[in-house]
py3Dmol code that shows the C-alpha trace and the ligand (Angstrom):
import py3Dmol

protein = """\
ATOM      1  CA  UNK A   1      22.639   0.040  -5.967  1.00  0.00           C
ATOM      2  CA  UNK A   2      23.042   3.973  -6.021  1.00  0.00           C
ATOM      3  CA  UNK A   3      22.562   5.592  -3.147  1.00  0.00           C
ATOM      4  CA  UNK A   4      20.371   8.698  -2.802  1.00  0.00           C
ATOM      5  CA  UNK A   5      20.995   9.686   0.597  1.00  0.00           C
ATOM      6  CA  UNK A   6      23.682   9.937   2.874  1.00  0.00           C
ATOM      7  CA  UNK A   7      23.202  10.038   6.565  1.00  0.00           C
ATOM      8  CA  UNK A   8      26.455  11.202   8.478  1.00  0.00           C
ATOM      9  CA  UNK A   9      26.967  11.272  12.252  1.00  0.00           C
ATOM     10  CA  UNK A  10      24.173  12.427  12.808  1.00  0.00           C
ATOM     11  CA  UNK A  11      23.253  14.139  16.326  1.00  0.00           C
ATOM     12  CA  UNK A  12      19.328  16.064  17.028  1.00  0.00           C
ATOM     13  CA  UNK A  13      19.175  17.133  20.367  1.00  0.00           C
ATOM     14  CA  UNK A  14      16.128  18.411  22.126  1.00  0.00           C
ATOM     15  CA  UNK A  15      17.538  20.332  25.140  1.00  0.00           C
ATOM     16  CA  UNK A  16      20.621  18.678  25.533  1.00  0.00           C
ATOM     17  CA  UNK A  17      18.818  15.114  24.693  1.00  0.00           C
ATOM     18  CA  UNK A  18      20.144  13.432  22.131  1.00  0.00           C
ATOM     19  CA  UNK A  19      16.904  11.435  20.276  1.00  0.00           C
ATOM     20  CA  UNK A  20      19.083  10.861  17.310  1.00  0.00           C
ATOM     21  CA  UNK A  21      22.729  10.073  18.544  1.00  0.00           C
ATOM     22  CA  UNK A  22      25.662   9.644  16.037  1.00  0.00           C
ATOM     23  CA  UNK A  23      23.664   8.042  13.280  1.00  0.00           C
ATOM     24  CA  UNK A  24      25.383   7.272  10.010  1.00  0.00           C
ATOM     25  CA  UNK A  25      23.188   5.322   6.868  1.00  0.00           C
ATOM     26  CA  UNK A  26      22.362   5.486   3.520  1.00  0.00           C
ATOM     27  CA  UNK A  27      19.331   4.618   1.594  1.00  0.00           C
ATOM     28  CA  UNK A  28      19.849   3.195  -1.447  1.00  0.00           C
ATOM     29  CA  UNK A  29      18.057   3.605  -4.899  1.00  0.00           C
ATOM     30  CA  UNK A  30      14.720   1.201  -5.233  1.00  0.00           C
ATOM     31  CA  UNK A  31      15.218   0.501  -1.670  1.00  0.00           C
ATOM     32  CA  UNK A  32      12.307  -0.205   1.038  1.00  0.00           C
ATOM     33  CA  UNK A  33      14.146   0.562   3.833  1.00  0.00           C
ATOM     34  CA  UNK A  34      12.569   0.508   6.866  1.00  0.00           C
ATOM     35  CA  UNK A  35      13.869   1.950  10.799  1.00  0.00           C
ATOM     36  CA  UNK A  36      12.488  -0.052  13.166  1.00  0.00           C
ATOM     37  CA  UNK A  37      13.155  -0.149  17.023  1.00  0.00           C
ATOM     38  CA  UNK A  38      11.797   0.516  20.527  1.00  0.00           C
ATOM     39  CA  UNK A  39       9.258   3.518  21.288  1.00  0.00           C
ATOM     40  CA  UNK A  40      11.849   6.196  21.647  1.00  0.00           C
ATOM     41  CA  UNK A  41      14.435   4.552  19.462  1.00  0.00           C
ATOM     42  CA  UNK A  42      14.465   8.292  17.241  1.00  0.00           C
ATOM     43  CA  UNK A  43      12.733   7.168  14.216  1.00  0.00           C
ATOM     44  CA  UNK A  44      10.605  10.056  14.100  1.00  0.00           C
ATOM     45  CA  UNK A  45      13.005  12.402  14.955  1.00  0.00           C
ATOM     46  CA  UNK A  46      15.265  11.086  12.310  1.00  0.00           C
ATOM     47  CA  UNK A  47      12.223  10.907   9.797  1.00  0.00           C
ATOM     48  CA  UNK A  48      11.919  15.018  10.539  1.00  0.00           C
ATOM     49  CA  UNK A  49      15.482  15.360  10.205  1.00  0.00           C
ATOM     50  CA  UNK A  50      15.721  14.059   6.843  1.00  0.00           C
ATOM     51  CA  UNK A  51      12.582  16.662   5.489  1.00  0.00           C
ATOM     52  CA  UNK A  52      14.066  19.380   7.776  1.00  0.00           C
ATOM     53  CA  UNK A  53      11.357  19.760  10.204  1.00  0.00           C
ATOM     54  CA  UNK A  54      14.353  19.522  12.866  1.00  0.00           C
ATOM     55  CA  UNK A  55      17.781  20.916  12.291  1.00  0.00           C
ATOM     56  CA  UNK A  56      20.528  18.696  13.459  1.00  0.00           C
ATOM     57  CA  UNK A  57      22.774  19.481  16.284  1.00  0.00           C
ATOM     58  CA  UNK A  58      25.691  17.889  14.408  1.00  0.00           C
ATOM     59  CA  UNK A  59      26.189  15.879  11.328  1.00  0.00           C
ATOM     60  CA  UNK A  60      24.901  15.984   7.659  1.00  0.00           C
ATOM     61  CA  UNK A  61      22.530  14.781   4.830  1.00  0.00           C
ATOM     62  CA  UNK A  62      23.600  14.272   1.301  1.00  0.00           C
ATOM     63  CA  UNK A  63      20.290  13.998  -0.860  1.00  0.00           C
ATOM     64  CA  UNK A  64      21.805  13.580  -4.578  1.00  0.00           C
ATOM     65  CA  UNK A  65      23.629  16.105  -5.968  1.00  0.00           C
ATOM     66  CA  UNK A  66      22.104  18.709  -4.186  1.00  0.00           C
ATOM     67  CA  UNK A  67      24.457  18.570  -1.253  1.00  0.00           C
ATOM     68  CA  UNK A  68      23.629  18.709   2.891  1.00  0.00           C
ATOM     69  CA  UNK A  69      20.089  19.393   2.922  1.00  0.00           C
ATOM     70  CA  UNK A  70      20.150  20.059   6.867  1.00  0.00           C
ATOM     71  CA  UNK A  71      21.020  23.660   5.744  1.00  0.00           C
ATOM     72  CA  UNK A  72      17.517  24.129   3.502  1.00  0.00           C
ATOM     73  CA  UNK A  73      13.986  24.417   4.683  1.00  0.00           C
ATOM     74  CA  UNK A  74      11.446  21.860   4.690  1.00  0.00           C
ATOM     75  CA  UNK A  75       9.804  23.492   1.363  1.00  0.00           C
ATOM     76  CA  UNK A  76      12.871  23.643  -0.216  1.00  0.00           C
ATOM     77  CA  UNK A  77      13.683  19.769   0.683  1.00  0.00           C
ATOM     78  CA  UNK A  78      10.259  18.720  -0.719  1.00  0.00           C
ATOM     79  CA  UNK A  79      11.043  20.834  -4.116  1.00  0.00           C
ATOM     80  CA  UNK A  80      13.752  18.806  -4.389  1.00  0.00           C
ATOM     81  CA  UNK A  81      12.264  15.846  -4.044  1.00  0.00           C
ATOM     82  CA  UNK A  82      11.860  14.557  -0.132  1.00  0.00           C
ATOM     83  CA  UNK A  83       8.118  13.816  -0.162  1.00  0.00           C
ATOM     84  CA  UNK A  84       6.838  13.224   3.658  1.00  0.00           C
ATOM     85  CA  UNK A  85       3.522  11.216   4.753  1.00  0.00           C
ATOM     86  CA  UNK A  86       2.548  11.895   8.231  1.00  0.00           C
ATOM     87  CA  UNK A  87       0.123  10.280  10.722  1.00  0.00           C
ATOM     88  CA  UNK A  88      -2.204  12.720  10.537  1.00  0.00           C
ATOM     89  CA  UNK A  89      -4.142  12.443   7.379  1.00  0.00           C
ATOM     90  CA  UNK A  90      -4.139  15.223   4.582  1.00  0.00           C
ATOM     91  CA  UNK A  91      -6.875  14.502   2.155  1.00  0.00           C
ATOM     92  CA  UNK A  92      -9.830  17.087   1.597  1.00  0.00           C
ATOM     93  CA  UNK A  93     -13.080  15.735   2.748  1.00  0.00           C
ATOM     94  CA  UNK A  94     -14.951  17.995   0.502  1.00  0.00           C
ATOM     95  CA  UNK A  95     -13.469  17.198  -2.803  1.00  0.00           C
ATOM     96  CA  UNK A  96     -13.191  14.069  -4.787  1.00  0.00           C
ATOM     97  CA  UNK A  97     -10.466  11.464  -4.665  1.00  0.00           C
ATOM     98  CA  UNK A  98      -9.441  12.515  -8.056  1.00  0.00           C
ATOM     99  CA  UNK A  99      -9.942  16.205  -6.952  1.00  0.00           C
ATOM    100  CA  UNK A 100      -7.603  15.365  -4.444  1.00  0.00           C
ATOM    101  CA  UNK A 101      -4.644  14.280  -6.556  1.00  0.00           C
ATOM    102  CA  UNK A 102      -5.211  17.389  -8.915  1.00  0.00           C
ATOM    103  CA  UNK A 103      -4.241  19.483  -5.811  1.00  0.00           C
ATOM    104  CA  UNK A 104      -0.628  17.354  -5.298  1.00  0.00           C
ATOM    105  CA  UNK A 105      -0.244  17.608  -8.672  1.00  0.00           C
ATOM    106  CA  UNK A 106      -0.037  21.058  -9.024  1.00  0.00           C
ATOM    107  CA  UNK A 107       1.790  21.434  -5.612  1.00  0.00           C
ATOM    108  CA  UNK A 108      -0.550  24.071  -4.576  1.00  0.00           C
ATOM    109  CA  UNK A 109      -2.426  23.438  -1.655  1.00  0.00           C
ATOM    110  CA  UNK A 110      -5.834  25.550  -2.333  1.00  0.00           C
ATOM    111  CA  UNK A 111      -9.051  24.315  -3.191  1.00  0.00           C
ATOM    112  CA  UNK A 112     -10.058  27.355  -5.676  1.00  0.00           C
ATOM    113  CA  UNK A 113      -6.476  26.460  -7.441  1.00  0.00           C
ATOM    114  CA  UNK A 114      -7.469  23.258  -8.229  1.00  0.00           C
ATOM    115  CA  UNK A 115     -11.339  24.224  -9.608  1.00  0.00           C
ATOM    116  CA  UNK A 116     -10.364  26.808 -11.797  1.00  0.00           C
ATOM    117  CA  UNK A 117      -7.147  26.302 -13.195  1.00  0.00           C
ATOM    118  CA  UNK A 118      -6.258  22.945 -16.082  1.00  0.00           C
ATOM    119  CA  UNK A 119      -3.271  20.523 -15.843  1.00  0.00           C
ATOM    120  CA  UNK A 120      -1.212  19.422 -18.801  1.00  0.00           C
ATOM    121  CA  UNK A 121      -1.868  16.413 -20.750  1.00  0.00           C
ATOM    122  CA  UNK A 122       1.197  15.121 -18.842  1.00  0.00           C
ATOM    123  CA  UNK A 123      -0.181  15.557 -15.171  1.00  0.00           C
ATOM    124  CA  UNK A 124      -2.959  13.946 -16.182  1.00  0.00           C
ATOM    125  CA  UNK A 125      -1.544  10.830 -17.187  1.00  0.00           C
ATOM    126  CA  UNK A 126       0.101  10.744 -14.283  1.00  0.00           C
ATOM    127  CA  UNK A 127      -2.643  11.045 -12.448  1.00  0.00           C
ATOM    128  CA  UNK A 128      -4.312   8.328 -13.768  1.00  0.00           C
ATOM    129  CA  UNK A 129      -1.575   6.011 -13.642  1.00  0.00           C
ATOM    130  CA  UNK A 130      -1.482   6.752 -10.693  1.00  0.00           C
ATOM    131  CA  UNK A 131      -4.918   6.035  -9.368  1.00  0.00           C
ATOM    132  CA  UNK A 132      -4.529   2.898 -11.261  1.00  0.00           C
ATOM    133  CA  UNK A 133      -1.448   1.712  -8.806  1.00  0.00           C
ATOM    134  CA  UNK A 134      -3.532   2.580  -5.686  1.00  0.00           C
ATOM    135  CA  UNK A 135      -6.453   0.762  -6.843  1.00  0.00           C
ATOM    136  CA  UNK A 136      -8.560   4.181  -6.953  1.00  0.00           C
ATOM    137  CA  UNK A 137      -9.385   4.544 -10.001  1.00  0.00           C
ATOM    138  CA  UNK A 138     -12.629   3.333  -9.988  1.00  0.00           C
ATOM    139  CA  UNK A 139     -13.263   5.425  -7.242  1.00  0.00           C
ATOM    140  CA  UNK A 140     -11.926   8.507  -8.275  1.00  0.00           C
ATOM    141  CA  UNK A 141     -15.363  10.458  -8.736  1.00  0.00           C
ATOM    142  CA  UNK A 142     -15.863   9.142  -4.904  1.00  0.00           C
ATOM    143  CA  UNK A 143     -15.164  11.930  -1.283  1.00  0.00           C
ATOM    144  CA  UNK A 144     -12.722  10.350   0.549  1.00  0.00           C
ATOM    145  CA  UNK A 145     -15.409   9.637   3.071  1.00  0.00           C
ATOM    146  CA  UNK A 146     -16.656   6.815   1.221  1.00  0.00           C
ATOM    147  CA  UNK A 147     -13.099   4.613   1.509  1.00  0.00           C
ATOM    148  CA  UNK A 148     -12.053   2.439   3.802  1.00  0.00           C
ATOM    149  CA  UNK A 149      -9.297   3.422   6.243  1.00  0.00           C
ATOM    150  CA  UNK A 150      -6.804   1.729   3.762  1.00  0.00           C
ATOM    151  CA  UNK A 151      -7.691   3.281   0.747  1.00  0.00           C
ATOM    152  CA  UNK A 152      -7.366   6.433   2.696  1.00  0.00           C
ATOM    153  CA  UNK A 153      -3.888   5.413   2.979  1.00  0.00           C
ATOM    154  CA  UNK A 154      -3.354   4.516  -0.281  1.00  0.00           C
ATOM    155  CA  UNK A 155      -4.818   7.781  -1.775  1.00  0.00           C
ATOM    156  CA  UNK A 156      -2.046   9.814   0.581  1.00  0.00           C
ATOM    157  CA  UNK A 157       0.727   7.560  -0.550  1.00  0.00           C
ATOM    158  CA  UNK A 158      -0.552   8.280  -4.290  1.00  0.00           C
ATOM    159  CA  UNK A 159      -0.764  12.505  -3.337  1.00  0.00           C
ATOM    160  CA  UNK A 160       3.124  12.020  -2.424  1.00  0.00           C
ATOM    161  CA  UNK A 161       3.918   9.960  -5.399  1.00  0.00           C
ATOM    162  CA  UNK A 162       2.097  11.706  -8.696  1.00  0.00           C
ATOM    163  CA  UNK A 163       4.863  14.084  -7.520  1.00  0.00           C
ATOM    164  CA  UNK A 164       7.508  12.382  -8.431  1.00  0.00           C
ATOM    165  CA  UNK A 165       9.544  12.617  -5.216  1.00  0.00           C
ATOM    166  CA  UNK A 166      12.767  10.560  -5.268  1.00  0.00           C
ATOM    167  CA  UNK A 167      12.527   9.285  -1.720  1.00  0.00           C
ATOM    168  CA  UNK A 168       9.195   9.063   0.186  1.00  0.00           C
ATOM    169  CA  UNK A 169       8.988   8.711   4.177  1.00  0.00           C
ATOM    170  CA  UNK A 170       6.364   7.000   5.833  1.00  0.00           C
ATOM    171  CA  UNK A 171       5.433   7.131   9.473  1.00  0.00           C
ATOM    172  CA  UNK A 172       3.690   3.892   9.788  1.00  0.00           C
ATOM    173  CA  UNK A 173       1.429   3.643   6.998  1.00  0.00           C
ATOM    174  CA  UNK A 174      -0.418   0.371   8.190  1.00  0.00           C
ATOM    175  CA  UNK A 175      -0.937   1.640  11.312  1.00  0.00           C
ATOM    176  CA  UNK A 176      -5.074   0.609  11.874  1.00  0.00           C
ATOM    177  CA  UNK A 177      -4.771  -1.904   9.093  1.00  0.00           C
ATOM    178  CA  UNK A 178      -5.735  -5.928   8.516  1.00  0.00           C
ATOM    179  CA  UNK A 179      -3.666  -8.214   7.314  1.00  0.00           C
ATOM    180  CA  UNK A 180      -5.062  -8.041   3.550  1.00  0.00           C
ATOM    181  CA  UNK A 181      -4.629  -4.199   3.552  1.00  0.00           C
ATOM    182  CA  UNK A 182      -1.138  -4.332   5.019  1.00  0.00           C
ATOM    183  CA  UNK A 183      -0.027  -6.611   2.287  1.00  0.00           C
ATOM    184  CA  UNK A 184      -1.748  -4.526  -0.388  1.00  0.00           C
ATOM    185  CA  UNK A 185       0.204  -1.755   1.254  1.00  0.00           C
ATOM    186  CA  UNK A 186       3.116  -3.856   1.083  1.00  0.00           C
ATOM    187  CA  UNK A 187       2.909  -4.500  -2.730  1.00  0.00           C
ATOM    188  CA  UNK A 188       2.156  -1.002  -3.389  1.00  0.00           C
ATOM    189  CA  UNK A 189       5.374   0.370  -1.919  1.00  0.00           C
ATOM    190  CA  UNK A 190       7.311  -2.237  -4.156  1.00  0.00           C
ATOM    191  CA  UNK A 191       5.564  -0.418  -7.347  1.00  0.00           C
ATOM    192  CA  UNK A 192       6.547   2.436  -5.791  1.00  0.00           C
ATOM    193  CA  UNK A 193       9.593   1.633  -5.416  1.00  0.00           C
ATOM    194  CA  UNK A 194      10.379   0.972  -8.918  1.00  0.00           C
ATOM    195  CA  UNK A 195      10.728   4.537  -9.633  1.00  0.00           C
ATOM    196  CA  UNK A 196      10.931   6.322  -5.849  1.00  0.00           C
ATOM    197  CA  UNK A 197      13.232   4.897  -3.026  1.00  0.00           C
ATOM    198  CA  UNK A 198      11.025   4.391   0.272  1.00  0.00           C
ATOM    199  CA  UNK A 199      11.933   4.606   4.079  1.00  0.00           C
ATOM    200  CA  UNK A 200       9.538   3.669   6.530  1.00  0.00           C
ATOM    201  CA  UNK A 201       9.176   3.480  10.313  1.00  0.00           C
ATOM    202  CA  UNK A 202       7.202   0.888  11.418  1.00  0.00           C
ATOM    203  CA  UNK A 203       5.713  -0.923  13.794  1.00  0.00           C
ATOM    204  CA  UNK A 204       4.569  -4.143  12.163  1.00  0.00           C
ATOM    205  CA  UNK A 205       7.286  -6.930  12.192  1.00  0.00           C
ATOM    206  CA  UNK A 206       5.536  -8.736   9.689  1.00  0.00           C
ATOM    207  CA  UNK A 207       5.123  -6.385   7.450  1.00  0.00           C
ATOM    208  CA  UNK A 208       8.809  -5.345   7.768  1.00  0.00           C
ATOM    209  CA  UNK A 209       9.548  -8.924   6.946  1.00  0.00           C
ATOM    210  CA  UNK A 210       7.673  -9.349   3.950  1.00  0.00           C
ATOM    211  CA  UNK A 211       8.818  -6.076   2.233  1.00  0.00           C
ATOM    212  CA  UNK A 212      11.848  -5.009   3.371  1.00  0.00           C
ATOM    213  CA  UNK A 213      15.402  -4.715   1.785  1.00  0.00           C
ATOM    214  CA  UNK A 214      17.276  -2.573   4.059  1.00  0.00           C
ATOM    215  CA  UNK A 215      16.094  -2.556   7.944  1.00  0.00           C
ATOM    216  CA  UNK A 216      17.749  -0.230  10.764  1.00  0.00           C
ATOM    217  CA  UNK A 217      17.774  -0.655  13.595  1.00  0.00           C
ATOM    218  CA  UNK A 218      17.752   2.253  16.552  1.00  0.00           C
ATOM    219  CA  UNK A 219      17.899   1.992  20.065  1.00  0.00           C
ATOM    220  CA  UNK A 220      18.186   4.965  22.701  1.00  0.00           C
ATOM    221  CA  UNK A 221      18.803   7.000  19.505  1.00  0.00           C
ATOM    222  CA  UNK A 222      21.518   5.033  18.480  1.00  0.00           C
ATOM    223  CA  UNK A 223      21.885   3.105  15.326  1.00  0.00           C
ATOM    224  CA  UNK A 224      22.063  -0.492  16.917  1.00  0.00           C
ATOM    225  CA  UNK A 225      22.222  -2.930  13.746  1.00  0.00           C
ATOM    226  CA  UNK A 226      21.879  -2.386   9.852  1.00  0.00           C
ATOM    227  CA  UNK A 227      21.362  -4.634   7.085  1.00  0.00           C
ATOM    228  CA  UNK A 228      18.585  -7.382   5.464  1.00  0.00           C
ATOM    229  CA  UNK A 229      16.055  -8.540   7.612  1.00  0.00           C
ATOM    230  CA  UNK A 230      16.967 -11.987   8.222  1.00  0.00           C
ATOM    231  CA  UNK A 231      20.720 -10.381   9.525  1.00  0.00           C
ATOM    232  CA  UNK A 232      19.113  -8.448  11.611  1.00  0.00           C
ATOM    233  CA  UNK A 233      16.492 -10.295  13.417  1.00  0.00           C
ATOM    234  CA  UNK A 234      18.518 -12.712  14.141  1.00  0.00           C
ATOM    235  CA  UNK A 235      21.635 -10.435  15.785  1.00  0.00           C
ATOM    236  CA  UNK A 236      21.544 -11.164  19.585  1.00  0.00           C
ATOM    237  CA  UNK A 237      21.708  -7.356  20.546  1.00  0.00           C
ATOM    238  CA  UNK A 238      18.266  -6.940  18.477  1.00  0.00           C
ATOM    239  CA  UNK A 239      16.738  -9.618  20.199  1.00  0.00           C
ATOM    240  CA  UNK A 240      17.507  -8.454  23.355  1.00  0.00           C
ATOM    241  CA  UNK A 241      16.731  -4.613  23.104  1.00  0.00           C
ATOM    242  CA  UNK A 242      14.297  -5.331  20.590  1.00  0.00           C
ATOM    243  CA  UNK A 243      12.383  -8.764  20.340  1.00  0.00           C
ATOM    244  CA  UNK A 244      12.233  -8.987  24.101  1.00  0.00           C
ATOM    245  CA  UNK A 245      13.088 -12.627  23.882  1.00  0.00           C
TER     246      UNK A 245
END
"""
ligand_1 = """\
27
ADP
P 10.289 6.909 18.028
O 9.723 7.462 16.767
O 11.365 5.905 17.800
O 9.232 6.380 18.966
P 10.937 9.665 18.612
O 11.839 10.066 17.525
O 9.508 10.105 18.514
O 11.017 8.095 18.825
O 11.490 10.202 19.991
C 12.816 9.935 20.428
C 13.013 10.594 21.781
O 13.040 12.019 21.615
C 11.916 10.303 22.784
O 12.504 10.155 24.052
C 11.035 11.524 22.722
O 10.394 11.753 23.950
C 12.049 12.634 22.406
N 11.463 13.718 21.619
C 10.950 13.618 20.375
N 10.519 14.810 19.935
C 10.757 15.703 20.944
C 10.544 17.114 21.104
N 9.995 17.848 20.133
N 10.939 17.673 22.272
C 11.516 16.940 23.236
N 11.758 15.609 23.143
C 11.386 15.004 22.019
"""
view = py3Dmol.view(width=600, height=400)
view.addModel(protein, "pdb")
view.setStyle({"model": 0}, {"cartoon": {"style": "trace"}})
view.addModel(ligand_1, "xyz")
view.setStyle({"model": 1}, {"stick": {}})
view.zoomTo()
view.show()
């Protein structure tokens, strides 16, 4: 598989301590790749490296051909084509689900934008394909109020993705979810990931199990062991650091 990003020695240092120590990966095309480890392990931190809300201390990031990205700003990663969920949710309240999309669409994050101005025949489809993937479309004339806490999730992960971002980073998007949701997630991110490369932290061993191709391991802000799930689970040093058992 291609890769489309390049992690090298990479160092982020908050006052002299190092959350993200040394850390060299790559994420592949059509991967799920998930970073997994301890609280503290610097899965966030390397999360906001990669979209440039932190600037490394030392070290680089190769995002296709448009070089070491650790020297743009966050906008400029996301225009070319970093897209970033966070924990906190996004979505307007006040507009419709499919209101809601229009504004990622376009990019432009006002309301009045989005009521008085028409997107192209192309955006639209998108749009709606889309929705479909999610499993909104039904619900598209619905406020966000009216979803469950997954579909809340889903309709995020569908803002980042009419987009077209190449990579998308999650910060544990089944965070709050059951079982049936998580897998739904789960299945969603491998449509996703036909067209989009995905890294996730998470939480949720099964869930990593299930879905994963690539899982990294940190530790202390180290990277502690890389490669399939079933390598990695059962490598002594992730049992002990990680597993607990
Ligand atoms: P994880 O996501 O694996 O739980 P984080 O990346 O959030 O870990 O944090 C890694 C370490 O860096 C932790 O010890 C945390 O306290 C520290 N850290 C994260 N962000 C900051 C910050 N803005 N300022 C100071 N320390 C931070």
């Amino acid at each position: 598989m291609d890769t489309v990003l390049e992690i090298k020695d990479l160092t982020v240092s908050f006052d002299g301590f190092k959350a993200v120590n040394d850390v060299s990966t790559a994420v592949k095309k059509g991967d799920i790749h998930f970073f997994i480890g301890p609280n503290g392990a610097g899965k966030t931190t390397l999360l906001d490296a990669i979209c440039g809300r932190v600037k490394p201390a030392a070290g680089s990031i190769f995002f296709k051909d448009c070089g070491d990205v650790t020297k743009l700003a966050e906008h400029e990663i996301v225009e070319r084509g970093i897209g970033r969920k966070f924990q906190v949710p996004s979505v307007f309240n006040s507009i419709t689900v499919f209101e809601n999309m229009e504004l990622a669409a376009e990019k432009k994050r006002t309301i009045f934008s989005t009521l008085f101005s028409k997107l192209s025949q192309e955006q639209m489809e998108r749009i709606e394909y889309v929705l479909n993937i999610i499993g909104l479309y039904e619900k598209r004339f619905e406020k966000p109020a009216a979803l469950s806490h997954g579909e809340k999730q889903w309709l995020e992960i569908g803002m980042l993705f009419v987009q077209q971002p190449e990579i998308m980073l999650l910060d544990e998007p089944v965070a709050g979810m059951g079982r049936k949701e998580t897998d739904k997630t789960g299945e969603l991110l491998k449509e996703i990931a036909k067209d989009c490369s995905v890294v996730v932290v998470e939480h949720d061993m099964d869930f990593v199990r299930d879905f994963a191709s690539t899982v990294t391991v940190l530790h202390e802000g180290t990277l502690l062991v890389e490669g399939d799930m079933e390598e990695v689970q059962k490598d002594p040093r992730v049992i002990e650091v990680y597993l607990g058992r």
